[in-house]
C-alpha positions in Angstrom: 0.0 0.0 0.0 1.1 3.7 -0.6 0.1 6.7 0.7 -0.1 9.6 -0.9 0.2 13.2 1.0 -0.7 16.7 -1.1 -0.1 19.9 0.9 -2.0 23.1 -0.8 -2.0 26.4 0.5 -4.8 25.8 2.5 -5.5 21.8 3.3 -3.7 18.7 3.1 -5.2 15.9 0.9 -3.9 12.3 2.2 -5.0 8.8 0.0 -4.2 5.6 0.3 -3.7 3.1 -2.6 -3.7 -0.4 -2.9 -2.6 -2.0 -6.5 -3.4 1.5 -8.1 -6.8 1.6 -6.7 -7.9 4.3 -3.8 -8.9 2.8 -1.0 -9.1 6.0 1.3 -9.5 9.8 0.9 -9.0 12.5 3.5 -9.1 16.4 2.9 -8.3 18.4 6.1 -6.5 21.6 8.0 -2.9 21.2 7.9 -3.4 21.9 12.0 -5.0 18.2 12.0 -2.7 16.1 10.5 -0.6 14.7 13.4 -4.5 13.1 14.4 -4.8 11.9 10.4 -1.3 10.3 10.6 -2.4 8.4 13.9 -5.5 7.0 12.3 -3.7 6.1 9.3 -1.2 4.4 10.9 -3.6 2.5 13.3 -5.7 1.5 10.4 -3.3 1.2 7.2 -0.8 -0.7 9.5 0.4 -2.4 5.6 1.5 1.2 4.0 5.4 1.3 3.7 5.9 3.8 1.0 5.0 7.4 0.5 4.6 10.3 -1.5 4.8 13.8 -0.4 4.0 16.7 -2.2 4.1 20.1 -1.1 2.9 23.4 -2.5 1.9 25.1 0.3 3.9 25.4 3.7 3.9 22.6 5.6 6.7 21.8 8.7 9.9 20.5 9.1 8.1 18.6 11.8 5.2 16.8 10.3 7.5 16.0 7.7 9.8 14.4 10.2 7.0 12.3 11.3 6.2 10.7 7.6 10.1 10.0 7.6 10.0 8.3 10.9 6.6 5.8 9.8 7.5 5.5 5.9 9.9 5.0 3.2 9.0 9.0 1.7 9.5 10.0 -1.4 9.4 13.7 -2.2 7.9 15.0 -5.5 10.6 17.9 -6.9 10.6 19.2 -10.6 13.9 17.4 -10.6 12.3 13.6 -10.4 11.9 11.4 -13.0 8.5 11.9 -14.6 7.2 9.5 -17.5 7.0 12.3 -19.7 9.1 14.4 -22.0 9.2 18.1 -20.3 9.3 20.6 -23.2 8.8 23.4 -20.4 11.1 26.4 -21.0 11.4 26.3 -17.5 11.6 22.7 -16.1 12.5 24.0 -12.8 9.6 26.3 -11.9 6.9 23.5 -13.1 4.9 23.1 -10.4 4.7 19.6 -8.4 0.9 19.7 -8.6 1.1 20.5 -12.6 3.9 17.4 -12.7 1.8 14.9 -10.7 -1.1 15.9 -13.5 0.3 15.1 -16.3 1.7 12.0 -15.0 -1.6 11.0 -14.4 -2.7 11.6 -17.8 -0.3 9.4 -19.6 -1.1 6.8 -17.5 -4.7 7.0 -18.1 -4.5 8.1 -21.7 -1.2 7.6 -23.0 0.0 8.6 -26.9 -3.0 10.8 -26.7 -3.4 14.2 -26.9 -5.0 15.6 -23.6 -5.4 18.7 -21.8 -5.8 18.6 -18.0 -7.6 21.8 -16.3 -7.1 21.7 -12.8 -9.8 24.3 -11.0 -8.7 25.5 -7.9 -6.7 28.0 -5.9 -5.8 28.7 -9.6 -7.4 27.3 -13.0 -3.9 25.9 -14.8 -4.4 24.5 -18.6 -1.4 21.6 -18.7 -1.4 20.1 -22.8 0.8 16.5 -22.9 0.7 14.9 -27.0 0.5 12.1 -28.5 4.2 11.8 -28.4 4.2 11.9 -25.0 5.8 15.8 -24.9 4.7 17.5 -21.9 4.6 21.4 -24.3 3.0 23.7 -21.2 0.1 25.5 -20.6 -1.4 28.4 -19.0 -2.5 29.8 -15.2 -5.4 32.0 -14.5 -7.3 33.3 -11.2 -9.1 30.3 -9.9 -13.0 31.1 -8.4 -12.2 32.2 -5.4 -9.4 34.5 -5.9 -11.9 35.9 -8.3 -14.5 36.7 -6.2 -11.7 38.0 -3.3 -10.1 40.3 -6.1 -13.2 42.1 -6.6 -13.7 42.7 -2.9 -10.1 43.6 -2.5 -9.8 46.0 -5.2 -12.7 47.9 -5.1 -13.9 49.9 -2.1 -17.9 49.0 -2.1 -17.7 45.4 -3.7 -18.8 42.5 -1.1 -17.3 39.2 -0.6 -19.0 36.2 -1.4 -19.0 32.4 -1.7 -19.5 31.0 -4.8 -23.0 30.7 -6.6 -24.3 29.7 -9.9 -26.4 32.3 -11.1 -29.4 31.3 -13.0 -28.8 33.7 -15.9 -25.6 35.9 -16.9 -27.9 39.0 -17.0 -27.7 40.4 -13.1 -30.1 42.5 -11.7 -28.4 43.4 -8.3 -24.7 43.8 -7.2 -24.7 40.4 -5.9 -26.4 38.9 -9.2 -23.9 40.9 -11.4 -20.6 39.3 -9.1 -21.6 35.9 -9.6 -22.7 36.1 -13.0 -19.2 37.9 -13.7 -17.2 35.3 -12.1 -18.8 31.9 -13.0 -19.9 32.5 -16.2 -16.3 34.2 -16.7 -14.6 31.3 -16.0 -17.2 28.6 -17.7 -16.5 30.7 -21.0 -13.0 31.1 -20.2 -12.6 27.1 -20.5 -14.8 26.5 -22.7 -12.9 28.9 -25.1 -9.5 27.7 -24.3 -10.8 23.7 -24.5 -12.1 25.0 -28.2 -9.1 27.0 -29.3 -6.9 23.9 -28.4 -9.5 21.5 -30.6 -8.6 23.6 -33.3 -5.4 23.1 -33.4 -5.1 19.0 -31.7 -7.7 16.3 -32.7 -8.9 14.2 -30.8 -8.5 16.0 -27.7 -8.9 14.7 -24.3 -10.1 17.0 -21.5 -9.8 15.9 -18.2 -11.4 18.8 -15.6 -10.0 18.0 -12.0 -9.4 20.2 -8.8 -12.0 21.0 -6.1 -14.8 23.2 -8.2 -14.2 20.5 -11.1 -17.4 19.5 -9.8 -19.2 22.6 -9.5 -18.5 23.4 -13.4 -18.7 20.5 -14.9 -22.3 20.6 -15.8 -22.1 23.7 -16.9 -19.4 23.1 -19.6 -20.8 23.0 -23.1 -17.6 21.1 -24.5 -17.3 17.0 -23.3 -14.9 16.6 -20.5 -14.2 13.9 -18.1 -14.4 15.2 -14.4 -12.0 13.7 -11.7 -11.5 15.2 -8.7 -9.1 12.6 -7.6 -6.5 12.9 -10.7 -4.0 15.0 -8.5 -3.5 12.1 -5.9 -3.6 9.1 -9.1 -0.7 11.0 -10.4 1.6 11.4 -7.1 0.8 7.7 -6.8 1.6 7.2 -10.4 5.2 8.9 -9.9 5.6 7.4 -6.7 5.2 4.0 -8.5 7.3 4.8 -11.5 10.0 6.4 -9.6 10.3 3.1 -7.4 
């Protein structure tokens, strides 16, 4: 068994996987995950390899604690990934943007696919048939959205996410949320079109925690899965073994 430990900005995703297949799925504060560890350990007493990736902060002594339970394996840019990295700069790829398109050639290899992971960000990552990892693009994810208007204006409110009904609003709070989700529904909805323009066959995998929340609302087909982060740190973890 391996298990598999992603640290955002904000909360620490932790799976386990047995023969490629997850068997258990936690999402939490980072300020509970000595309490996680515990039940892991008490429960998964068969895990004896792990994968750690961090984006966010995360302490020199929780890390210390995976070392002292498990075989860990940190995901760098410098690892070996199962792709070719075309990226200008290899070094400043992201972990989370490696661990996703390491899970795409394993689920769809010597295809082309583009994987758009919706979160703290919205990043666009394009791998080809050939296996060539070529980049992508990053743009404010929901939330920032929404906090950007309140932050940069002085009269704006804050407010949690909400599909509007129809693009035309007819109050402040109407006009916010027609502004940001139908901003970014058409933002990848455009990008996911300008790339079938130019790639056939093209795969779209829609991940990260509002993949959900959009994917009904996406005219183009896509295939939602909001566990493709983890498959890939377990899929480097494997391959890097």
């Amino acid at each position: 068994m391996n298990l598999v430990v992603d640290v955002g900005n904000t909360l620490i995703k932790m799976a386990i996987f047995d023969n490629k297949v997850l068997v258990y799925k936690k999402i939490d504060v980072k300020s509970d995950f000595d309490k996680n560890i515990e039940f892991i350990l008490e429960e998964f007493p068969s895990i004896n390899r792990a994968a750690l990736s961090v984006v966010g902060g995360f302490s020199e002594k929780s890390k210390q604690k995976l070392n002292r339970h498990f075989n860990v394996f940190e995901i760098t840019s410098q690892i070996k990934t199962p792709f070719v990295n075309d990226y200008a700069t290899p070094l400043s790829l992201g972990v989370d943007r490696i661990a996703l398109v390491s899970a795409a050639i394993g689920h769809y290899p010597k295809k082309n696919t583009l994987i758009i992971d919706v979160g703290t960000c919205i990043t666009y990552d394009f791998l080809n048939t050939e296996g060539h990892y070529k980049g992508g693009s990053i743009s404010p994810g929901i939330n920032m959205r929404y906090k950007a208007l309140h932050t940069f204006t002085e009269k704006l409110p804050l407010l949690d996410a909400n599909t509007p009904n129809t693009i035309l609003g007819n109050s402040t709070q109407t006009s916010i949320h027609s502004g940001v989700i139908f901003g970014v529904t058409l933002e990848i909805d455009g990008v996911i079109s300008h790339y079938k323009q130019d790639f056939k066959d093209l795969t779209v995998i829609l991940t990260g925690g509002n993949a959900h929340f959009l994917r009904d609302r996406l005219k183009n087909s896509i295939f939602a899965n909001s566990n493709f982060l983890l498959e890939g740190l377990n899929y480097l973890l494997e391959y890097n073994h």
